[in-house]
Legacy VTK file of the C-alpha trace (Angstrom):
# vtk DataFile Version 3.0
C-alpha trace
ASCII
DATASET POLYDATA
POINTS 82 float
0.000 0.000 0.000
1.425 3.461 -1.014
1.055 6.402 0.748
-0.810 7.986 -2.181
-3.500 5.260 -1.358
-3.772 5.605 2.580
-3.887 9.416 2.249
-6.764 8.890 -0.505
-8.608 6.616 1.954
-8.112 9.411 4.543
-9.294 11.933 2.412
-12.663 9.804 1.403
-12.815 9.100 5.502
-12.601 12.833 6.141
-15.196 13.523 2.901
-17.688 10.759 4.720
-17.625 12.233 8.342
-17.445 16.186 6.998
-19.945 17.303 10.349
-17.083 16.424 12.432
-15.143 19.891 13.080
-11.397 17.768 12.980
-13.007 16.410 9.599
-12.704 19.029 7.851
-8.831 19.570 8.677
-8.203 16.094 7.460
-10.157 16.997 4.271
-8.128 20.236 3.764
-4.872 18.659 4.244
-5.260 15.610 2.688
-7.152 17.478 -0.349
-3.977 19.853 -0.668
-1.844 16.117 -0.819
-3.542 14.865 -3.641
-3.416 18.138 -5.490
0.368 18.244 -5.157
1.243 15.193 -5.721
-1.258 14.747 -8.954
0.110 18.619 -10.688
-3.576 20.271 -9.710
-2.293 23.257 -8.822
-1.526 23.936 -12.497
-5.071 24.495 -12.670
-6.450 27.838 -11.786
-9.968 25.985 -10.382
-8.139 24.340 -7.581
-6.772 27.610 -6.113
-9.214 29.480 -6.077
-11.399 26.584 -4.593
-8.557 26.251 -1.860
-8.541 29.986 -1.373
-12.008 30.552 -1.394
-12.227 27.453 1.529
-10.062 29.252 3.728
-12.158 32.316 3.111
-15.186 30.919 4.504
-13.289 29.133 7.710
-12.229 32.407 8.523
-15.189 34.557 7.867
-17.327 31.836 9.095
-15.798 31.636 12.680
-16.832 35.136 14.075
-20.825 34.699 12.293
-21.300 31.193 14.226
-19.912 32.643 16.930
-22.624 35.716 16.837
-25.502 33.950 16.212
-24.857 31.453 18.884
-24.046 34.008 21.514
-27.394 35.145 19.759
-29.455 32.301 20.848
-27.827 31.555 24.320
-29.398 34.398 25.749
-33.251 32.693 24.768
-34.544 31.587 27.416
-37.732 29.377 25.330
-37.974 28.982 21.873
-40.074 32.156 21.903
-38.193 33.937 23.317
-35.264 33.461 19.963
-35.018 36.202 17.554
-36.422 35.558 13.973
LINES 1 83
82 0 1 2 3 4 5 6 7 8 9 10 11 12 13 14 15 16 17 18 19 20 21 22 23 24 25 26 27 28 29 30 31 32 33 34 35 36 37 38 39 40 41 42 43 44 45 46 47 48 49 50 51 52 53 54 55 56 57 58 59 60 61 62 63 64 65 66 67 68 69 70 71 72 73 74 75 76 77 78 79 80 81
């Protein structure tokens, strides 16, 4: 077995189990493997897709974090904003 095929497997493991927040880390990494060692980075699609990725980890951090401060202050579910 090569590496090329256990980082694969890790990367379809990491695909499968996505809702898992250390998921998504093995994805990333194991994504950026594969494009490296296949030439993908050639392609203009596959940056962008990588940058954009890290884009929305890092703008997505501080809106969960608001709109789950949002909701710990409801006390019943009436009492959550629209």
């Amino acid at each position: 077995m090569t590496i090329r095929s256990v980082v694969l497997f890790i990367h379809v493991i990491g695909v499968l189990v996505l809702f898992i927040g250390i998921a998504f880390a093995v994805l990333l990494v194991s994504g950026i493997y594969l494009a490296r060692r296949v030439g993908a980075f050639e392609f203009a699609w596959v940056r962008l897709s990588l940058g954009l990725i890290v884009l929305m980890g890092i703008l997505g951090g501080p809106a969960v974090a608001f709109e789950r401060a949002r909701f710990d202050g409801a006390t019943t579910c009436y009492d959550r904003p629209p």
